[in-house]
Structures are given as C-alpha cells and as structure tokens.
C-alpha positions as CSV (number, residue, x, y, z in Angstrom):
1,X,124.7,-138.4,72.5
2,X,124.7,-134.1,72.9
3,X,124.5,-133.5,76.4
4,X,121.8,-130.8,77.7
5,X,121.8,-128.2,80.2
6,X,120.6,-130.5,82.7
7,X,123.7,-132.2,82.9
8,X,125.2,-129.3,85.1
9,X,124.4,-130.7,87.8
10,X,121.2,-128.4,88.4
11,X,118.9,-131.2,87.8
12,X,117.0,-134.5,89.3
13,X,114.8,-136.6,89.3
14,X,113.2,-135.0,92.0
15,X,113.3,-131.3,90.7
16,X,110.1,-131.2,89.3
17,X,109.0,-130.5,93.2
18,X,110.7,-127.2,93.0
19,X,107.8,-125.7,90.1
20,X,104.3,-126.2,90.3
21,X,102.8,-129.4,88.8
22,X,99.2,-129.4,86.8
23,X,97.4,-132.5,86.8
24,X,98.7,-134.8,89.8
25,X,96.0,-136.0,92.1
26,X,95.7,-135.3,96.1
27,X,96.5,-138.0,98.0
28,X,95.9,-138.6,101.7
29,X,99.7,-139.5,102.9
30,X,102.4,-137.7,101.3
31,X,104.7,-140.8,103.0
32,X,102.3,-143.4,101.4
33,X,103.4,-141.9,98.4
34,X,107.2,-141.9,99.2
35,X,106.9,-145.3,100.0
36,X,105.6,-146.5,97.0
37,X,107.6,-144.7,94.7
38,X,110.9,-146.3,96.8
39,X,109.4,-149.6,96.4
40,X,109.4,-149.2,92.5
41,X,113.0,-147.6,92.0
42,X,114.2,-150.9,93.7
43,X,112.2,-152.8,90.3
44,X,113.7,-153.5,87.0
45,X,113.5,-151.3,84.7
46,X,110.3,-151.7,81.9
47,X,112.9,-150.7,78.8
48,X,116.1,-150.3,78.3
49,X,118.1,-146.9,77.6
50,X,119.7,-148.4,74.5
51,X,115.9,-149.3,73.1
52,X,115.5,-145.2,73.7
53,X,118.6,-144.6,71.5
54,X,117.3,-147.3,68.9
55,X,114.1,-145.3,68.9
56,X,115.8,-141.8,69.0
57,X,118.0,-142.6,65.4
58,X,114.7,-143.5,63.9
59,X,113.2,-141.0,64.6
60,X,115.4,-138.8,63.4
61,X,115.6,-140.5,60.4
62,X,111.6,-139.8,60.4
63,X,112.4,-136.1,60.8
64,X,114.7,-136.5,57.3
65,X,111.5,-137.7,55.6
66,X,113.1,-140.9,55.7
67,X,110.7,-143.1,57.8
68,X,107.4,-142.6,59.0
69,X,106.1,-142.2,62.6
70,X,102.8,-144.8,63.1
71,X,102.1,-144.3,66.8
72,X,98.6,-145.6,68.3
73,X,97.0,-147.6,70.6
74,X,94.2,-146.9,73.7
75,X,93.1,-143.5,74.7
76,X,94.0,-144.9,78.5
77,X,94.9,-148.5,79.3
78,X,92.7,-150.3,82.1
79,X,94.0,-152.6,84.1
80,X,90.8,-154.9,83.7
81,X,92.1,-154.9,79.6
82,X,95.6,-156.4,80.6
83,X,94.6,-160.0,79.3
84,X,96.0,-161.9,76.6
85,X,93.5,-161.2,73.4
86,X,93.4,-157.6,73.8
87,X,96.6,-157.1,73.9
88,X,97.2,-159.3,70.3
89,X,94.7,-157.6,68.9
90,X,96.1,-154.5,69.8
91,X,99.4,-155.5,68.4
92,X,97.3,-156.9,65.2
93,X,96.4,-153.6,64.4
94,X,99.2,-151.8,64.4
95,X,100.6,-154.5,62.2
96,X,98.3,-154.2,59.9
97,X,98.3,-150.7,59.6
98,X,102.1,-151.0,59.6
99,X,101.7,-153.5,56.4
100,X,99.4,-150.7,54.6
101,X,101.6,-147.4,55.2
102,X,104.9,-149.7,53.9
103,X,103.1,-150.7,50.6
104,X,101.5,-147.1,50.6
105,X,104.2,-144.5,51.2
106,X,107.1,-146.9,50.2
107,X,109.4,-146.0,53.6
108,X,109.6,-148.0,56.6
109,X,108.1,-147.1,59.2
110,X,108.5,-146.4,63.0
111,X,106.0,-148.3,65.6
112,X,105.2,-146.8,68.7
113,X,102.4,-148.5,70.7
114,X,100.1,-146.0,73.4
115,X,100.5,-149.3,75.6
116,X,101.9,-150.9,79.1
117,X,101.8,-147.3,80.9
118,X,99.2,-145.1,79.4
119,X,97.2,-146.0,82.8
120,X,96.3,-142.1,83.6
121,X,94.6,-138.9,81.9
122,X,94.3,-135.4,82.7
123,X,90.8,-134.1,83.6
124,X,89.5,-130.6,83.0
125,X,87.6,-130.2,86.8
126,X,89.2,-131.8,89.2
127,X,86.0,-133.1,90.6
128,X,82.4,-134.4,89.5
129,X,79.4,-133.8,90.8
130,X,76.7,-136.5,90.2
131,X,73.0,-135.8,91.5
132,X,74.4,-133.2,94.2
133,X,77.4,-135.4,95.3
134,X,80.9,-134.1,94.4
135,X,83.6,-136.9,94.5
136,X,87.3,-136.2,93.0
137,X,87.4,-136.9,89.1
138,X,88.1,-140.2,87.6
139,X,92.3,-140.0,87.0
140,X,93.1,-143.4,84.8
141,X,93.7,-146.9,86.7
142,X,97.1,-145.5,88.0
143,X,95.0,-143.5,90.2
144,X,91.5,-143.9,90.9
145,X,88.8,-146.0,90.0
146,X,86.0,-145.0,87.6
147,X,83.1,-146.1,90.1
148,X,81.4,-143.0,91.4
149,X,82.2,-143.7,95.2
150,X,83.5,-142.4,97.6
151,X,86.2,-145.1,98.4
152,X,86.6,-145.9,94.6
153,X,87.4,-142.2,93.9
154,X,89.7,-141.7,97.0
155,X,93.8,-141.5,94.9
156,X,95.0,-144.5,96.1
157,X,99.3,-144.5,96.2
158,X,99.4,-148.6,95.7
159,X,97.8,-148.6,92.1
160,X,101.3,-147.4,91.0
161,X,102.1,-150.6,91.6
162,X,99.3,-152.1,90.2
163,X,100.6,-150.5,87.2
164,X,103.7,-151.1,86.8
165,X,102.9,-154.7,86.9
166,X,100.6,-154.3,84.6
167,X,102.9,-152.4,82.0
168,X,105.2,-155.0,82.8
169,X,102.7,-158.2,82.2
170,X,101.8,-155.8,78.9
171,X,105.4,-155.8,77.6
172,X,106.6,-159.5,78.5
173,X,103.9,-160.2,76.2
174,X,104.6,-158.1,73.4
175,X,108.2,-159.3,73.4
176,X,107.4,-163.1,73.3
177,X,105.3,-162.4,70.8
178,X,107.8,-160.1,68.8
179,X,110.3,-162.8,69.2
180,X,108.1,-165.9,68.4
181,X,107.2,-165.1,64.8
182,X,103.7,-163.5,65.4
183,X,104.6,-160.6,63.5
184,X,106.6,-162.0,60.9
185,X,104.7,-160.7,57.5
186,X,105.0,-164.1,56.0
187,X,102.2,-165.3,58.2
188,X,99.2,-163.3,57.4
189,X,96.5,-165.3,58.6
190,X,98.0,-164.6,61.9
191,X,97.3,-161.3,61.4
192,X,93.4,-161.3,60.4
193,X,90.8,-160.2,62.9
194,X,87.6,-162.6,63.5
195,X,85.7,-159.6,61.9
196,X,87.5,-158.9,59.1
197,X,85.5,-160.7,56.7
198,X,82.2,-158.0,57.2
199,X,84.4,-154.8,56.5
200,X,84.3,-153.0,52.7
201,X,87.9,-152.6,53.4
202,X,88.7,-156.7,53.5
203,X,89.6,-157.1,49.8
204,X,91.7,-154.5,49.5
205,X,93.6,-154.9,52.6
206,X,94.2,-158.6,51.0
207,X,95.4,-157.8,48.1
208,X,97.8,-155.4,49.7
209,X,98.9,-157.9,51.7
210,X,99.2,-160.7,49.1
211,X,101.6,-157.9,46.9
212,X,103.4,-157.8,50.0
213,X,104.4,-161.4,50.1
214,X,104.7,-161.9,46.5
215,X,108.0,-159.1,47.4
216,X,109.2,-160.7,49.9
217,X,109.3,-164.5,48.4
218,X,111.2,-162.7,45.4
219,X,113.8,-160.7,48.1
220,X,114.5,-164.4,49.7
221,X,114.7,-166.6,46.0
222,X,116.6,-163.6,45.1
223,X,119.1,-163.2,48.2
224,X,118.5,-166.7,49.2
225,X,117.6,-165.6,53.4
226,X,114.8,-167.1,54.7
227,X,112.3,-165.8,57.2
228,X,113.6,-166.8,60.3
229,X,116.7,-165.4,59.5
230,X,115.4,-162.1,59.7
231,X,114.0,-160.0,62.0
232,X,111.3,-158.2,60.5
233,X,109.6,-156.1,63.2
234,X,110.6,-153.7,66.5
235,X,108.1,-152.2,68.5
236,X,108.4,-149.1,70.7
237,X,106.1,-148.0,73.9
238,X,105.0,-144.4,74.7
239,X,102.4,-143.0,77.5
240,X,101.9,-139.5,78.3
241,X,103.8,-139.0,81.3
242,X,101.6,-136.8,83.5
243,X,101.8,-139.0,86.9
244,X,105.5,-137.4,88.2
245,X,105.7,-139.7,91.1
246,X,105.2,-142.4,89.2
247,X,107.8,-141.4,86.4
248,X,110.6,-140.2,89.0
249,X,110.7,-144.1,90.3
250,X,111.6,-145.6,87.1
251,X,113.8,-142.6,86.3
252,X,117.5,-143.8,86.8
253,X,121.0,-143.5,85.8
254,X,122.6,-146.8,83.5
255,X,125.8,-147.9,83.8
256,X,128.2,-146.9,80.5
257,X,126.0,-144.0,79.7
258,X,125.8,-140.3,81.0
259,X,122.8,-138.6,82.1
260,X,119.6,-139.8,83.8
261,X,117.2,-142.0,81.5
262,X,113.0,-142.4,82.2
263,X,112.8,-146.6,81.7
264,X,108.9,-146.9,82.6
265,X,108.6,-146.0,79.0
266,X,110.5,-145.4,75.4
267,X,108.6,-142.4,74.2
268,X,107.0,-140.1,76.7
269,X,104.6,-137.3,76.0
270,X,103.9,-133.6,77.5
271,X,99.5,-133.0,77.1
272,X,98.6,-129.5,76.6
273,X,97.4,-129.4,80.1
274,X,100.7,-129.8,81.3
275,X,103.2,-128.0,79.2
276,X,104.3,-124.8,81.1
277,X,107.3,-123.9,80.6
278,X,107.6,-122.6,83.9
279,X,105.9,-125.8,85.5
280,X,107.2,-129.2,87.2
281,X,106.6,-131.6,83.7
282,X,108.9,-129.6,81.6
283,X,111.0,-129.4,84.4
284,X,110.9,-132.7,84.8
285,X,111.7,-133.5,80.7
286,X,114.5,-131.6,80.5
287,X,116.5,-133.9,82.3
288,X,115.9,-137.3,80.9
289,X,117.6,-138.0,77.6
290,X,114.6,-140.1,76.3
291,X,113.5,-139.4,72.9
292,X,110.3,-137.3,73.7
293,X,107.6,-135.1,72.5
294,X,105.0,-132.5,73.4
295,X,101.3,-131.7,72.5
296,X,101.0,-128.5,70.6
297,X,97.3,-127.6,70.3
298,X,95.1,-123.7,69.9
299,X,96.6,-122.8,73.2
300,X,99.8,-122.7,72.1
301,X,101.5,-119.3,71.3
302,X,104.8,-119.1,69.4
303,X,106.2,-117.6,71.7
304,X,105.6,-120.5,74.3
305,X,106.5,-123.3,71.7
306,X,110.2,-121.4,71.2
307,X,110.7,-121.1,75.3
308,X,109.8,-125.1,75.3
309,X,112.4,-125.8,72.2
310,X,114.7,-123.6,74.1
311,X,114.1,-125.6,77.4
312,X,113.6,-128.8,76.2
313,X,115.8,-129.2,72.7
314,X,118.8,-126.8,73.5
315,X,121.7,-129.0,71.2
316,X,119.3,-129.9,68.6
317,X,119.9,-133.6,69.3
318,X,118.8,-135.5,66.3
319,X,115.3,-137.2,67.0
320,X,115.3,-135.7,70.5
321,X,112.3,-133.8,70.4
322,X,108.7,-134.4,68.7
323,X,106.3,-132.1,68.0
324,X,102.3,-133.4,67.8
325,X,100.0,-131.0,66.4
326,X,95.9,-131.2,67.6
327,X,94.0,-128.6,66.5
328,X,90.6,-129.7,64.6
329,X,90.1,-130.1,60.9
330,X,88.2,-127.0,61.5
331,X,91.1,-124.9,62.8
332,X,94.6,-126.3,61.5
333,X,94.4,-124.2,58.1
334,X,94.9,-120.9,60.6
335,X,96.9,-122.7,63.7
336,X,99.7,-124.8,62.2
337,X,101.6,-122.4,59.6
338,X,102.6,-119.9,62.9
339,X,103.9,-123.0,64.6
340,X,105.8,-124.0,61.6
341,X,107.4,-120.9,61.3
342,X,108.1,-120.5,65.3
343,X,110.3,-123.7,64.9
344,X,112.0,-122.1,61.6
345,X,113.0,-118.9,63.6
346,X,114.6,-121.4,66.4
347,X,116.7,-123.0,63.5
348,X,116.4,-126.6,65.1
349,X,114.9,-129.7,63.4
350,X,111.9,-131.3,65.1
351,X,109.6,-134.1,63.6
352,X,106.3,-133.2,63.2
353,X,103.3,-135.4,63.6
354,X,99.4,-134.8,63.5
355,X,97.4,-135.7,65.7
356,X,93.9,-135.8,64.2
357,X,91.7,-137.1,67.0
358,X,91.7,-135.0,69.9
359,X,90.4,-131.4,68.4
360,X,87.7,-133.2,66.5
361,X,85.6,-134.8,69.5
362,X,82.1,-133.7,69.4
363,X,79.2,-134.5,71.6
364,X,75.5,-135.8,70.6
365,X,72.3,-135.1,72.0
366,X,72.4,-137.8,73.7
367,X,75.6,-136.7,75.5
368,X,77.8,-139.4,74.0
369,X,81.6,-138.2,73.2
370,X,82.2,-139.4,69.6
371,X,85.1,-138.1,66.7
372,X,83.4,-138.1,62.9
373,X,85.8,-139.8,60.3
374,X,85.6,-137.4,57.5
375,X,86.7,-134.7,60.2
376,X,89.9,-136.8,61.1
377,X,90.6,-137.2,57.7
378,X,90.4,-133.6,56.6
379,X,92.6,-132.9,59.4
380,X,95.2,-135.3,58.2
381,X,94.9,-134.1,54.6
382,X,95.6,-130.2,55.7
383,X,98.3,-131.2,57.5
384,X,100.0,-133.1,54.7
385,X,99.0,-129.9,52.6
386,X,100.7,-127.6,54.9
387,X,103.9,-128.7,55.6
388,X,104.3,-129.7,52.0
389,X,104.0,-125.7,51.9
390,X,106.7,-124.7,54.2
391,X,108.9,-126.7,52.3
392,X,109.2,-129.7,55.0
393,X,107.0,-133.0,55.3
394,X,104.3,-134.4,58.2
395,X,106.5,-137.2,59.5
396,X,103.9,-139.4,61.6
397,X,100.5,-139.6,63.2
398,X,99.1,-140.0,66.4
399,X,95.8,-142.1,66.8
400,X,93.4,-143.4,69.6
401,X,92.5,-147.2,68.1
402,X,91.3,-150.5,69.3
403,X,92.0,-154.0,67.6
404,X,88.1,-154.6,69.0
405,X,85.2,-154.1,66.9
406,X,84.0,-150.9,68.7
407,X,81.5,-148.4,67.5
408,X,82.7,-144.9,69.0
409,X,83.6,-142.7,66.2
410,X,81.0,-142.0,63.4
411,X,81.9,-142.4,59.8
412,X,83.8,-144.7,57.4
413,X,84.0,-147.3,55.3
414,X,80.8,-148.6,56.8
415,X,79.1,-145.1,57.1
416,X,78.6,-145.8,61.2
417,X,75.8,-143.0,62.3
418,X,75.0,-141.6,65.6
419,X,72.4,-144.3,66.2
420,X,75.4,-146.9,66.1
421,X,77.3,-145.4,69.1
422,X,75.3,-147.5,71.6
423,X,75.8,-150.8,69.7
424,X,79.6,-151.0,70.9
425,X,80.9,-148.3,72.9
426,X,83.2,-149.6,75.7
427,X,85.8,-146.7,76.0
428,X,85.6,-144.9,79.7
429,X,87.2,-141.8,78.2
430,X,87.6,-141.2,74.3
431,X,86.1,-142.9,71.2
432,X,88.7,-144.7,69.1
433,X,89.0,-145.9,65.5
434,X,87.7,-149.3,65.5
435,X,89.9,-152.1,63.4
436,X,87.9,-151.1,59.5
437,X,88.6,-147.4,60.2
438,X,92.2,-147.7,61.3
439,X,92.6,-150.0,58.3
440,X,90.7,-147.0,55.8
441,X,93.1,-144.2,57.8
442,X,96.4,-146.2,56.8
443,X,95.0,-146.6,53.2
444,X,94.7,-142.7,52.7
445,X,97.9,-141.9,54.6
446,X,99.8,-144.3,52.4
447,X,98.8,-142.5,49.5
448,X,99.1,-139.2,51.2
449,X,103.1,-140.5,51.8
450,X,103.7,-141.4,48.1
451,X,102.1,-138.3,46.9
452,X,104.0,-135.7,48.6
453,X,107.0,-138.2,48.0
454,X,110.3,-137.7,49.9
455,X,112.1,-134.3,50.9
C-alpha cells in the first residue's frame, strides 16, 4: 500500500490533541479518561488490518463501477439492543437487500454494516433544557445515558468499555453466523422475517429470490461445487468515528505492515460536524491507513472538500477515500455537480455514495422526527442522474434501517402516514427504514444499477 504524509514521522495516535476537536463530551477526570483508554489498547483488536485491505480493494473496485457499496444498519447502536434477535435481524436485512441489488444491478456488491461501534452521535447544543432544568445532551451509549438526570447525563469514561464489549459481543456473533451457513443464499427461509408475509413487497422479493436459486443450482450442476464449498458472503463494520479517545485505544501498529491502523472498526466515517480541516478528526484520519470516508453535505465549500482530499487522500490510494453526499432531495440538483467538479479539478478518484436520509428529516406537529419515502427516493434518483452526467457513476448508498417492524419514516409500499408514527417508533435519535421499505429502496436501486449500466 502508498504510504501518506503521515508516515514522516509527524504523526500519532495522539496528535489529534494538538487541533481543536468538535463534538467530544466533558468529562469530570481527564485521568479517568487516560485510564480507560490504557485499559483498552492492552485488548484485542475488534478487526484485523488485513480485513481493512480486503475492504479497501473492493472498494476500489466500487469506484471502477465495478461493485456496488450497500452500507446500512442503526442510526446509533444501544447497548440494551446487543441481544441475539436484533442483531440477526439486522444481518437479515442487509442480506436481503444484498440478494435484491445482485439480481437488480447485476455486480456484486460490498456490505458494510453501521454495527458493533456506532455507540455515539454528534448533537447540535451541547446541552438540553427540559422544564427549566439544563443537563448535558444525550451523546450515544458510549457516553451518556438518555435518561434526563442528572447522574444519567453526567459523561461517564467506563461506558468505553461498556462498548467495546459490546462491539465485541456484536461481532463474535456476526462471524459465527457468517461462518455457520446463516447467510448462505441457498437457505432462504433463513432469511425471511416473521412479518414478511403482510408486506406488498413479499411476492416480489420471492420471486427474486427463487430466480436467484434457480442460478445458482445451475452454477453447481454446471461446475459440479456444492454449497459448502463456497463461501458466499463477507461482511464489513463501519461507525462514525467522532469519540477520539475512544478510537486512539484501538489505534495500533501490526506486525508485517507499515503505518498505524484504527482496528475498533473497518470503515470509519468523518460527520459534517466534525470535518475541519484544521480540526483534531481530520487530524486524526490522516494517519490511519483504514479505508475511510467523509460526510459531504450544504456546508461544504469546494474549496474545503479539495483541502480535505489534499489532507486526507494525498497518493490517490485506490479505495482509500469515500465520499457520502447528504444534501436533501430538495437541494442535490444545485449542491452535488460543484462537488463533482471540485474532485475533477484534484484529479484523484474517490467513490461516491448518497446518502439519502439525513437531509430529508422533517418534523410533524406533533414534534415527532420522521424521513418521507418518496423524498429519499427522489434523492437517490438525482443522484444517479447526476453523476451519470459528469460522466462517472453513484457507487453506493448510505442508509439508517432496522430488521424490526418499525414505523418511523412515512411512505412506501404500505403508504405509512403521519398518524402511524406512534404505532412503532422505538428509535432514541433518527427514524429508519423499517424491513418493507429497505426491501422497496433495494428494488429501485437495482434497477437504477442496470439502467445506468457499467462505466
């Protein structure tokens, strides 16, 4: 692998307390902290640095036009949620999704779960007043608690180790099931959520799935392999990685390999809120040869997006850096094309991927956060549009989902209204795509991949 700048010798794990750092919570004892974050350097490592280079070449190979990017999963894990069923389920749905963009866009694609670290969230205030009491703001499991006390609110140093047990418990799941034949397409019913059977999307879903097996029984009768004699499925992990302490204790050199590797995670992120390219998480991404990508949203100048390529993407390593656009069905048509261009003028290759949640939250009367469908949708749609355009292709797509039966976001197959929020709305933070709308997004990106065909 290219080496970057920060191989000089100007650069570790640590820097990122040289510039200032957005987002990270005050806690009471700085030596608390310290102590912690020593206590989890001395753990093994979550992932491995060769899974981040198995990652990396795909998604390069995603940046070609050659795969495609499916990367989804919770808007912020709880630790309460780390049990056994949610976690399938979870996995279920990517699957699943997985199964429709293959048939669809006819390329394989690459899975990256939001899972087993994406325990924290930026906040816009950094407190919350409730009935004239103002207590700090709720941070994600990995540092607060969501109850509105005092005690509950206080940043408490110990639930980084809370979480990385949890991401760990998360992952050691994942990987028996990976290995033990749950995902293996030949076993469908596996696959099938209890509620499957009320959506409008059910019988189509089947009979993609049942074209699917129908290929593979004539790949085997045809080469004469068998399905445990292949492995059919690899899963990658990503989390926004906004908590530094907590990143800078699984941060680490490997033996065999140069340069200094983050292993809480296989894909971290940069939010918006945190992407200064003067500040302590780019400083602190510039050093770690993960794969790894940033938010790009309204905020975002050219001029900024080029001084972040230039920082974080110097040697144009293949698959190194991801860009995720979020800008609103209402506002991509105006805020992508200058973007795309920015990144022409730089001359590197990036992938891009659309993220069509975030822009397109909207609030009800009530006060209930919600995202329509049709708006997420339309987003996708211009996006596809777009970089069809400029001569290039949207590689991937970043989604908030559940594998529960959740009502948060409006719209769909089943035309879920305003009044249906209440019925099954269990997210602390963001609405997600429940399982029938994930399923309906994967149908229309699978078409949107064979239309626009391959670069």
């Amino acid at each position: 692998m290219v080496g970057t700048r920060a191989d000089s010798g100007d650069w570790g794990p640590t820097s990122w307390k040289s510039k200032p750092a957005a987002q990270q919570p005050a806690y009471r004892s700085d030596a608390e902290v310290a102590d912690v974050v020593a206590q989890i350097s001395k753990l093994p490592p979550l992932v491995t640095s060769w899974e981040t280079g198995a990652l990396q070449k795909q998604l390069a190979e995603a940046a070609r036009g050659e795969r495609f990017l499916l990367q989804g999963g919770d808007c912020a894990e709880s630790f309460e949620a780390c049990d056994s069923n949610t976690i399938a389920n979870k996995l279920k749905i990517l699957l699943q999704m997985t199964l429709v963009l293959v048939h669809g866009g006819q390329k394989p694609v690459v899975r990256v779960g939001r899972f087993a670290g994406q325990y924290a969230k930026p906040r816009s205030e950094d407190v919350e007043t409730r009935n004239g009491v103002t207590l700090p703001s709720y941070r994600g499991d990995l540092i607060n608690r969501p109850e509105f006390t005092a005690a509950d609110r206080e940043p408490d140093p110990q639930l980084m180790l809370r979480g990385y047990e949890r991401a760990a418990l998360t992952l050691n799941f994942i990987r028996a099931l990976v290995s033990g034949g749950f995902v293996d397409p030949h076993r469908l019913e596996y696959w099938d959520l209890d509620f499957v059977k009320h959506s409008p999307m059910a019988e189509e879903y089947r009979r993609t799935a049942r074209s699917i097996g129908d290929a593979l029984r004539f790949m085997e009768g045809l080469v004469g392999s068998h399905p445990g004699e292949l492995r059919w499925i690899d899963f990658f992990t990503s989390h926004e990685a906004i908590h530094l302490p907590y990143e800078q204790a699984q941060t680490r050199r490997v033996p065999r390999r140069e340069g200094w590797y983050n292993l809480s995670t296989h894909f971290p992120w940069i939010g918006m809120r945190t992407a200064d390219p003067d500040g302590a998480h780019v400083e602190y991404f510039r050093g770690i040869r993960n794969p790894i990508a940033v938010k790009v949203g309204p905020a975002m100048t050219p001029e900024k997006l080029k001084r972040l390529i230039a920082i974080l993407h110097p040697n144009d390593e293949p698959g190194r850096l991801t860009l995720i656009h979020r800008f609103g069905n209402q506002s991509i048509g105006a805020c992508l094309p200058p973007m795309i261009e920015a990144v022409e003028s730089t001359g590197k290759t990036v992938l891009w991927v659309s993220d069509p949640m975030h822009a397109n939250t909207r609030v009800t009367a009530d006060g209930i956060k919600t995202r329509h469908f049709d708006d997420i949708l339309g987003e996708l749609d211009q996006a596809f549009d777009i970089h069809a355009e400029y001569g290039g292709c949207l590689g991937g797509i970043h989604i908030e989902l559940t594998g529960e039966d959740v009502t948060e976001c409006t719209g769909g197959a089943r035309r879920l209204g305003e009044g249906d929020l209440k019925r099954a709305y269990t997210s602390s933070l963001d609405p997600r795509l429940n399982y029938e709308q994930a399923i309906e997004l994967a149908m229309f990106v699978g078409r949107e991949i064979r239309a626009f065909g391959r670069p």
